[in-house]
C-alpha positions as CSV (number, residue, x, y, z in Angstrom):
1,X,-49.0,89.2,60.9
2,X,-49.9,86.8,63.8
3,X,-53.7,88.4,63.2
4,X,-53.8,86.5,59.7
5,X,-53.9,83.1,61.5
6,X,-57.8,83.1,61.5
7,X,-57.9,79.6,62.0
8,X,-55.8,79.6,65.2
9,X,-57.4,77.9,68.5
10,X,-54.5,78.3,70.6
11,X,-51.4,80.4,71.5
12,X,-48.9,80.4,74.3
13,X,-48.0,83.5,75.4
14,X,-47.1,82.9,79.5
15,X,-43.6,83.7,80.7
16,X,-43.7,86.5,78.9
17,X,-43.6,90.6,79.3
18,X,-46.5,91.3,77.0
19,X,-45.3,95.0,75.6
20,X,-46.9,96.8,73.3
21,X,-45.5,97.4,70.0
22,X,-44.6,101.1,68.8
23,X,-42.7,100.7,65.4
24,X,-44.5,100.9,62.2
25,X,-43.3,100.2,58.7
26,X,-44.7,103.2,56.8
27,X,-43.9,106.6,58.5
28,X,-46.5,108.6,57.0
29,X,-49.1,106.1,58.8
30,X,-52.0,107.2,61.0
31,X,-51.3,107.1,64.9
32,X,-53.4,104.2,65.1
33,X,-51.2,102.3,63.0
34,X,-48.4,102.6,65.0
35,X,-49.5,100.1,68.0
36,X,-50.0,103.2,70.3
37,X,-52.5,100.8,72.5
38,X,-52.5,101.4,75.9
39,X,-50.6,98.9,78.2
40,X,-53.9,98.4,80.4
41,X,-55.6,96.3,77.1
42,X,-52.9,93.4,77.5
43,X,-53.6,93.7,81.2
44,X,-56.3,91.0,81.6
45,X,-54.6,88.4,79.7
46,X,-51.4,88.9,81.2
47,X,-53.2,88.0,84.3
48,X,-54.8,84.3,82.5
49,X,-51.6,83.6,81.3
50,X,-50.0,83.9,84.3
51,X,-53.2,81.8,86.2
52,X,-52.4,79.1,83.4
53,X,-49.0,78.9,84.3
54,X,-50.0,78.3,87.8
55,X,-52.7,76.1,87.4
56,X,-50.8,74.0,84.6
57,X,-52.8,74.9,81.5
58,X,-50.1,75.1,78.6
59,X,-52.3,77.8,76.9
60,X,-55.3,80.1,76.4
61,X,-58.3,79.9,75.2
62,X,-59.7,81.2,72.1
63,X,-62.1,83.6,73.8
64,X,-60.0,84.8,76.0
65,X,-56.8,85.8,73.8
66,X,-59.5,87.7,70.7
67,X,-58.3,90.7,72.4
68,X,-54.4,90.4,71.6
69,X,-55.7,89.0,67.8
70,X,-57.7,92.1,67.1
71,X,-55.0,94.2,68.7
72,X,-52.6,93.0,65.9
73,X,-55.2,93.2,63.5
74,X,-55.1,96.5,64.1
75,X,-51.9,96.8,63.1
76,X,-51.4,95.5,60.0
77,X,-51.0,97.7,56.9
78,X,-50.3,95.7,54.1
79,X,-51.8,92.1,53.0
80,X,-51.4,90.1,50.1
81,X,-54.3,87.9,49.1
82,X,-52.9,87.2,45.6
83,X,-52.7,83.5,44.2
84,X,-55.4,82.3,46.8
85,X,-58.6,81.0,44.8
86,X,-60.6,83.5,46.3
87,X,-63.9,84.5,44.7
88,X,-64.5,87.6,46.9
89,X,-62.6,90.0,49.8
90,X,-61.9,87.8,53.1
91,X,-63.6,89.5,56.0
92,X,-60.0,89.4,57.7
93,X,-58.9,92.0,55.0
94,X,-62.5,94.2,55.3
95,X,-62.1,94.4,59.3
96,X,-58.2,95.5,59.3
97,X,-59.5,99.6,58.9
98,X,-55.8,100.6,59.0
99,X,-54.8,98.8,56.1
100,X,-52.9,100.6,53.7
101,X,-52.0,98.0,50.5
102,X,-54.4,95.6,49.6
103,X,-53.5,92.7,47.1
104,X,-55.9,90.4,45.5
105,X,-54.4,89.6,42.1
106,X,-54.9,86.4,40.3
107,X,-57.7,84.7,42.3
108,X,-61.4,84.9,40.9
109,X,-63.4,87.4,42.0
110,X,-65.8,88.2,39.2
111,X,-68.4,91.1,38.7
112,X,-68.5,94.0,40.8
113,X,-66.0,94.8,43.7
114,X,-68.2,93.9,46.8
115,X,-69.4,97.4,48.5
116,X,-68.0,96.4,51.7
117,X,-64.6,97.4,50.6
118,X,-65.8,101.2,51.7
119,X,-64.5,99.6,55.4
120,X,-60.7,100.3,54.1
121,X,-61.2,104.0,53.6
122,X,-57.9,104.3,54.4
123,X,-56.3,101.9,51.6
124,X,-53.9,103.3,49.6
125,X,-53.4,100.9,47.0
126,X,-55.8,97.9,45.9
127,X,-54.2,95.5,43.0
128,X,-57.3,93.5,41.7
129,X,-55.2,92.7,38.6
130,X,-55.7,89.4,36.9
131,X,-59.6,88.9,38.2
132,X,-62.7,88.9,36.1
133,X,-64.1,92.1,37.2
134,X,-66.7,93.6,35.1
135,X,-67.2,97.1,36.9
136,X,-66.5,98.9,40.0
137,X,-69.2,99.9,42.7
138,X,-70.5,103.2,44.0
139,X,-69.1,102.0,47.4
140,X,-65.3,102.6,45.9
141,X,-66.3,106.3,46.5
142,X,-65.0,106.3,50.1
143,X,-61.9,105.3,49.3
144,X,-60.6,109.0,49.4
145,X,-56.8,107.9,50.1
146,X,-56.6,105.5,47.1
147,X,-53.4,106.5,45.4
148,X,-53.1,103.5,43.0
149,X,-55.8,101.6,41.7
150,X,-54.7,98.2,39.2
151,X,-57.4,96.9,37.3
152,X,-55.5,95.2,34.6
153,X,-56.6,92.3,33.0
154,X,-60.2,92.1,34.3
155,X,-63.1,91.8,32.0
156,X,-63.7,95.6,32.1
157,X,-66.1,96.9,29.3
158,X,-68.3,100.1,28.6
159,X,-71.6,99.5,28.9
160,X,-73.4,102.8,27.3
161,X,-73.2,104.4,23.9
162,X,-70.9,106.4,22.3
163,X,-73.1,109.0,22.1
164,X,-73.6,108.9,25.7
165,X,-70.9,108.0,28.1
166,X,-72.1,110.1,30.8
167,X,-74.2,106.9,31.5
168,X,-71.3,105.3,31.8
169,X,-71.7,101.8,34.7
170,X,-68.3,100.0,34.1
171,X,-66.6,103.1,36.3
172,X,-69.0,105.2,37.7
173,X,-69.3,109.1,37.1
174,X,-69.0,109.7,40.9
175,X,-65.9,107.9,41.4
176,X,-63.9,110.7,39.4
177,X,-65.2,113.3,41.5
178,X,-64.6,111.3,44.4
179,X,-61.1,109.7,44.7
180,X,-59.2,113.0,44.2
181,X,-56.1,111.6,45.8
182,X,-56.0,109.0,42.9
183,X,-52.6,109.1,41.1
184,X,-52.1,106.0,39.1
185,X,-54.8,103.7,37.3
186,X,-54.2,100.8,35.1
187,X,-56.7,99.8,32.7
188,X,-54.5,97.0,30.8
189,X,-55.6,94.0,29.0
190,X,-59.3,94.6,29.1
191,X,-62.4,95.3,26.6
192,X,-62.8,98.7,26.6
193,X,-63.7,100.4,23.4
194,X,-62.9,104.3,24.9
195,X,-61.5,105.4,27.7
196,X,-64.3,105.6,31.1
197,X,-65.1,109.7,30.9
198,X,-64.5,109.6,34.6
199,X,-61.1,108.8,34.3
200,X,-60.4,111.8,33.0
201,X,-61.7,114.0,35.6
202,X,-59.2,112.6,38.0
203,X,-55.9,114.0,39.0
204,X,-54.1,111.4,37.7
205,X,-49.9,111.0,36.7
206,X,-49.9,107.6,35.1
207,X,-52.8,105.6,32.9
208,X,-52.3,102.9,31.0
209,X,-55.3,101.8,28.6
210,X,-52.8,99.6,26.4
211,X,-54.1,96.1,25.2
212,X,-57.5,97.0,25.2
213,X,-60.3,97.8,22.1
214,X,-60.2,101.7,22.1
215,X,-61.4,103.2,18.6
216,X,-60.8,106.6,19.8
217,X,-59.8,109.3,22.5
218,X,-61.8,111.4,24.4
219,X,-63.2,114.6,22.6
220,X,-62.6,117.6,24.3
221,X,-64.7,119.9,22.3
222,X,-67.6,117.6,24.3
223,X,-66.0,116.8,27.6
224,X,-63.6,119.6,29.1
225,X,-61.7,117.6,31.4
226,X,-58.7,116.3,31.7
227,X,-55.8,115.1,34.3
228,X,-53.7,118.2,32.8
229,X,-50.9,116.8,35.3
230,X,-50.5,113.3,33.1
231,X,-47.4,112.1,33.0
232,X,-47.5,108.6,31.8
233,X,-50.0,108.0,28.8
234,X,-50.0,104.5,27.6
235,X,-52.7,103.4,24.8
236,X,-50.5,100.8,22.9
237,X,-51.9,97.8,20.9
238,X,-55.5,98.8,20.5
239,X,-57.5,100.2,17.8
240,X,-56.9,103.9,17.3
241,X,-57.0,105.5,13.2
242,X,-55.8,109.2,14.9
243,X,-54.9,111.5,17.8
244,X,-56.6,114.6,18.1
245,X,-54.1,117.5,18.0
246,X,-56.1,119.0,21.2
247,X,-56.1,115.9,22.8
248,X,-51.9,116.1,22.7
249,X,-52.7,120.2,23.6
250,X,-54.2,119.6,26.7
251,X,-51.6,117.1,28.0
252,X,-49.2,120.1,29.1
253,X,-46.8,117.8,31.5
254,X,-46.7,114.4,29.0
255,X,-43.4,112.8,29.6
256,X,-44.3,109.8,28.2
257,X,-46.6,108.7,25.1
258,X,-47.0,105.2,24.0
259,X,-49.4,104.4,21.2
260,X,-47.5,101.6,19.3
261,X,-49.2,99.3,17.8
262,X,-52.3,100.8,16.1
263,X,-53.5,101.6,13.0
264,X,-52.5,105.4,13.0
265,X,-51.8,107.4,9.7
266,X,-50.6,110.9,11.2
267,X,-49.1,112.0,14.0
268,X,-50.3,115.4,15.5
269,X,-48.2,118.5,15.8
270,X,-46.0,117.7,19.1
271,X,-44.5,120.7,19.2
272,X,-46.7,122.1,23.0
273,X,-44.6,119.0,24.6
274,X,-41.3,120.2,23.8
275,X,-40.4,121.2,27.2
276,X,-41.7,117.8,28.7
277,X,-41.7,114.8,26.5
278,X,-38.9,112.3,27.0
279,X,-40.3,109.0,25.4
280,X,-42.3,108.9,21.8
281,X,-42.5,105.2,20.7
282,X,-45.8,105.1,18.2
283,X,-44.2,101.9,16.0
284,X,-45.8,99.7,14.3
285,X,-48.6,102.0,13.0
286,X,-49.6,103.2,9.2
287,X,-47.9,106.7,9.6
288,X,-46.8,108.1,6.2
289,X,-45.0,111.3,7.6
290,X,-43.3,112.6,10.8
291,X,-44.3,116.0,11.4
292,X,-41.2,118.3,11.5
293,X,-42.4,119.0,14.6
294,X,-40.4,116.2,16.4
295,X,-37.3,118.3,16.6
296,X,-39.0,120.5,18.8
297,X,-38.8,117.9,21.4
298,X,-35.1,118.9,22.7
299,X,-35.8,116.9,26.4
300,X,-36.7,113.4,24.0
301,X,-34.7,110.1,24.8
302,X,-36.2,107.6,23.4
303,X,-37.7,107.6,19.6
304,X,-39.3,104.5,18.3
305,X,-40.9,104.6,14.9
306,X,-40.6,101.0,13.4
307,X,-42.7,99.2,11.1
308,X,-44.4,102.7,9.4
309,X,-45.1,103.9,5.8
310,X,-43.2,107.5,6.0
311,X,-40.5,107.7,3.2
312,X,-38.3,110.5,5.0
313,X,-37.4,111.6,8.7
314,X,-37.0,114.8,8.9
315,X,-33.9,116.3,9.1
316,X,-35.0,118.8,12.2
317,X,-34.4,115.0,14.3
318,X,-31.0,116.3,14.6
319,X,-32.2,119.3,16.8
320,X,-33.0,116.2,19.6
321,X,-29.5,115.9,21.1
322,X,-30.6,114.2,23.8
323,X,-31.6,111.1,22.0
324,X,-30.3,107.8,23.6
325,X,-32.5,105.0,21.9
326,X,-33.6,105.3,18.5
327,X,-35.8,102.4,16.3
328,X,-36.3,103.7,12.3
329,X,-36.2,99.9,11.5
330,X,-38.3,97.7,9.0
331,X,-40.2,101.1,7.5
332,X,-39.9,99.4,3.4
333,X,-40.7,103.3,1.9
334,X,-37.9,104.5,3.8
335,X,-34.7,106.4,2.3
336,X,-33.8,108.9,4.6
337,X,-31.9,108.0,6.5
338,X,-30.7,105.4,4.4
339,X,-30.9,102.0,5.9
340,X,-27.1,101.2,6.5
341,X,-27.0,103.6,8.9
342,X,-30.0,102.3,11.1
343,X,-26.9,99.4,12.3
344,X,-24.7,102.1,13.1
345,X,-26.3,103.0,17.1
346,X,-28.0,105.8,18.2
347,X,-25.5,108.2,18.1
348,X,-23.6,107.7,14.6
349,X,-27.6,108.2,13.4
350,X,-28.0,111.5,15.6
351,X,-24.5,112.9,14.5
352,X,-25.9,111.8,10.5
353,X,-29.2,113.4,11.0
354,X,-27.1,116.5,12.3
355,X,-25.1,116.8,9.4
356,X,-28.2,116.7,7.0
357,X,-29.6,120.0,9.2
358,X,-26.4,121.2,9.0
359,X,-26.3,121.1,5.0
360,X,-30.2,121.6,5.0
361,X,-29.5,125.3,6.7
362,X,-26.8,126.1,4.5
363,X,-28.4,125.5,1.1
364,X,-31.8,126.4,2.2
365,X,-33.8,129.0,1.0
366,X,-36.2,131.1,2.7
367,X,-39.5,129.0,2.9
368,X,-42.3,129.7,4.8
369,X,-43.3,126.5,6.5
370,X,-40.3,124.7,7.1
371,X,-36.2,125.4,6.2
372,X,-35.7,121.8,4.7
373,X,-34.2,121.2,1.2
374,X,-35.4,118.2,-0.5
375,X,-32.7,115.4,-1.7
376,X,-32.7,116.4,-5.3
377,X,-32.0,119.9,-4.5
378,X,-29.4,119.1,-2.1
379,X,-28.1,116.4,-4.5
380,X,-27.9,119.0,-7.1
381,X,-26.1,121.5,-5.4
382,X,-23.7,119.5,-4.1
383,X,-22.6,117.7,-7.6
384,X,-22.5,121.9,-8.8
385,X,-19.9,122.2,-6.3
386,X,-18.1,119.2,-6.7
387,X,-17.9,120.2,-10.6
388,X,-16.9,123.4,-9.6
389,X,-14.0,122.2,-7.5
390,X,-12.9,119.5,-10.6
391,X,-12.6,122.1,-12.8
392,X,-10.2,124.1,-10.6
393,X,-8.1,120.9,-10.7
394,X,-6.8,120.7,-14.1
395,X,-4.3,118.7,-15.9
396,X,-1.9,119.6,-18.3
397,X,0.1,116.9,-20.6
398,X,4.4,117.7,-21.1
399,X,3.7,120.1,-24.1
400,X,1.1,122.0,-22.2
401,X,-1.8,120.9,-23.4
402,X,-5.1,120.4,-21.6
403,X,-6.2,116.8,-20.7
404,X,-9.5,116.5,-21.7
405,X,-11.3,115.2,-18.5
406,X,-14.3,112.2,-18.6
407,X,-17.7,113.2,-18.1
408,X,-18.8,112.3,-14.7
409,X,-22.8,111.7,-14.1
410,X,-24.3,113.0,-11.6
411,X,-23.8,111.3,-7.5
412,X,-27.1,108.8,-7.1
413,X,-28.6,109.3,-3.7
414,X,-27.0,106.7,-2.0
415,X,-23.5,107.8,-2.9
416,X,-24.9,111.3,-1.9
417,X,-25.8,109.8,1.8
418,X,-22.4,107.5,2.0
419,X,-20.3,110.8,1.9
420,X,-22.3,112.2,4.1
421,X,-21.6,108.7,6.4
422,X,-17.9,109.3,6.2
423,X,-17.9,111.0,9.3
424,X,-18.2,109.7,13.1
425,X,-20.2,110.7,16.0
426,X,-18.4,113.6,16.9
427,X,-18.0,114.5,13.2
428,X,-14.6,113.2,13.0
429,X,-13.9,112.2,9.3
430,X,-13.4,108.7,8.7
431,X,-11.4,107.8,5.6
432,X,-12.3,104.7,4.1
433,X,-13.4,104.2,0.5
434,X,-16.7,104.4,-1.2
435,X,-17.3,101.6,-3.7
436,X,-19.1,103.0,-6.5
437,X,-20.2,101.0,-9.3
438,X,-19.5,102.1,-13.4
C-alpha cells in the first residue's frame, strides 16, 4: 500500500533488514503477486541506506528508492479509487498489472472507459458504479479474467434501432464474445430501453437491468443466445407490458426473478422452473390472473404479488410447501384468499391455501385443464352436506312430534372461507365462534 503514496519524496528505510515479502491476500493469485522478487533487487539500496547512515543523510532520495516503490506496486491487488473527484483512471491504478479489484465508484468519469484500462488484463472486478459513463470501449476486450463488472447508475443508453441491435455501441458486440469468464453484470439505474444483445451471449449468473427504461426482453426467435446458466434475473421498475413464455423457457437454472414494478398483465407459464426457482416477486404490476402454474414451483420461498388486478390465487399455491414469505396485499379485486387472512403470516396462509386444494381435490371433477372447483360449486356442495347432516339431526317435542326446523339460506362466501379459517397451521381446529349476521 506504501506504492499508493505517489507524492512521496522521501522514505527512511536504514537500520533495517530489507526482506522480501511472500504472503499474499488472495490465494488463487498469480506467482507474481505473491512478492516472489528476488533478494538481489533490494540489494542496491540496502547498500545507499546503509552509505546514508554512515555519511549522516537521514534518508533517500527519490531516484534512488523507485525501485522498492515499483516493487510494492507490484504487489498490490486491490485499490479503491471511490469518492475521489476523479474524472478518469489514475495512471498509478493502469501501471499496478497485478491488480485484481479495481474501484472507481462515485467520482466523475464521463463517456467512454479510457482504452488504457486493457493494461489490467488481470482485473477481476471493476466497480464504475455511480459515474456518468455513456458506453464501454473495444479495449475492455482484454479483460479476459473480469468476473464482475458494475456499471450501475451511469448514463448507459442504446444507441441503435430496435430493428437493429446488432449495431449496438453502448456495449460492444465483441465484448460478449470476449470476456467469457464474466459472471455478474449490473446494469441498474440507467437509460436503457432493452437489454445490450451482447449481454446475452455471456456466461453470466447474475444481471440486474432493474431501474432502467426497458419496453421489452430479448426475442429469441431472432437472437438464439442466451446465458442458459442465469441465476439471478432482476428487471424490476422499468417498462415491460409481457414476458415471452420462451424467454422464461430458455432460463433453465432461474433461481431468482424479479420484475416488480411494471406494467405486466400476464404472467407466462412457470412451470420449466419448477426444479429451480426459489424467489417470484412480480408486485406492483397490472396482472389479472396467476397461472396455476405457480404450484409447480415446489423449491419457491418467497412469493410476492402485491398491488395486482387478479380476483383469485389459485388454490394449486398450496402445492409450494416451502413458502416462507408471502405478500397477496393491496390487490382491491381480490377474494381468494379472503383478505383477513393476508394478517395471519405466511404459514396460517399456506396451511389455508392447503385446505382449499384439499377440498378442491375432493369435490372436483374430472376436467381437462386444471382440477380446481370454482367457489360457487364448492359453496354449493358444501351447504348440500351441511343440509344433509341437519336433517339427520332432528327434534322431537314431549308428544313426539316433529319440530319443524327454520329455513336456513345458503353460507355467503365469506362465512364459507371463515370455516375454512377455523383451523391452524398444522390444521389443528381452533374453536372460536363465527359471527354471522341475520
Amino acid at each position: 500500500e506504501v506504492a499508493l503514496l505517489t507524492k512521496l519524496d522521501s522514505i527512511h528505510l536504514y537500520g533495517n533488514p530489507l526482506i522480501t515479502p511472500v504472503a499474499s491476500r488472495v490465494s488463487d493469485a498469480a506467482p507474481s503477486a505473491l512478492g516472489e522478487a528476488p533478494l538481489n533487487s533490494y540489494i542496491q539500496d540496502e547498500r545507499e541506506a546503509d552509505h546514508c547512515f554512515r555519511t549522516g543523510r537521514v534518508s533517500l532520495a527519490r531516484t534512488d528508492h523507485d525501485s522498492i516503490l515499483e516493487h510494492l506496486a507490484e504487489q498490490l491487488l486491490s485499490q479503491d479509487y471511490s469518492l475521489s473527484d476523479l474524472s478518469t483512471f489514475p495512471d498509478s491504478a493502469l501501471r499496478t498489472a497485478s491488480l485484481l479489484s479495481l474501484g472507481m465508484s462515485r467520482n466523475d468519469i464521463s463517456g467512454v472507459l479510457p482504452s488504457s484500462i486493457e493494461c489490467l488484463a488481470g482485473l477481476r472486478l471493476l466497480d464504475v458504479s455511480h459515474n456518468k459513463i455513456t458506453h464501454l470501449p473495444y479495449a475492455l476486450t482484454a479483460l479476459k479474467d473480469l468476473q464482475e463488472l458494475n456499471l450501475s447508475s451511469n448514463r448507459m443508453a442504446n444507441t441503435c434501432n430496435r430493428n437493429r441491435m446488432e449495431e449496438e455501441m453502448c456495449f460492444p458486440m465483441e465484448l460478449g464474445e470476449a470476456m467469457t469468464g464474466l459472471r455478474t453484470l449490473l446494469l441498474a439505474h440507467n437509460k436503457l430501453s432493452w437489454v445490450p444483445l451482447p449481454c446475452m451471449s455471456l456466461s453470466l449468473r447474475i444481471l440486474d437491468v432493474s431501474h432502467n427504461e426497458l419496453e421489452f426482453l430479448p426475442d429469441f426467435q431472432r437472437h438464439h443466445t442466451m446465458p442458459d446458466q442465469l441465476k439471478v434475473f432482476n428487471a424490476g421498475n422499468n417498462h415491460l407490458r409481457e414476458i415471452d413464455s420462451a424467454f422464461i423457457h430458455r432460463l433453465k437454472a432461474l433461481e431468482v426473478f424479479i420484475i416488480e414494478t411494471n406494467l405486466i398483465e400476464q404472467l407466462p407459464p412457470l412451470g420449466s422452473l419448477s426444479g429451480t426457482l426459489m424467489m417470484l416477486w412480480a408486485g406492483q404490476n397490472r396482472i389479472k390472473e396467476i397461472p396455476v402454474s405457480v404450484g409447480k414451483l415446489t423449491k419457491l420461498v418467497s412469493l410476492r404479488l402485491d398491488r395486482n388486478l387478479f380476483q383469485k390465487v389459485p388454490v394449486e399455491v398450496g402445492m409450494c410447501e416451502r413458502l416462507q414469505d408471502i405478500n397477496l396485499l393491496n390487490n382491491p379485486h381480490m377474494y381468494q384468499p379472503p383478505p383477513e387472512m393476508l394478517v395471519r403470516g405466511p404459514a396460517a396462509l399456506l396451511a389455508f391455501m392447503q385446505r382449499l386444494l384439499q377440498a378442491s381435490c375432493t369435490h372436483s371433477r374430472e376436467v381437462d385443464n386444471a382440477a380446481d372447483v370454482s367457489a360457487e360449486e364448492l359453496e354449493a356442495e358444501l351447504f348440500a352436506e351441511q343440509s344433509l347432516n341437519d336433517d339427520q339431526e332432528e327434534e322431537y317435542d314431549d308428544t313426539g312430534a316433529l319440530i319443524p326446523k327454520k329455513k336456513k339460506k345458503p353460507p355467503t362466501q365469506t362465512e364459507l372461507f371463515a370455516s375454512a379459517m377455523q383451523h391452524d397451521a398444522e390444521g389443528v381446529p381452533i374453536h372460536h365462534k363465527v359471527q354471522v349476521s341475520e
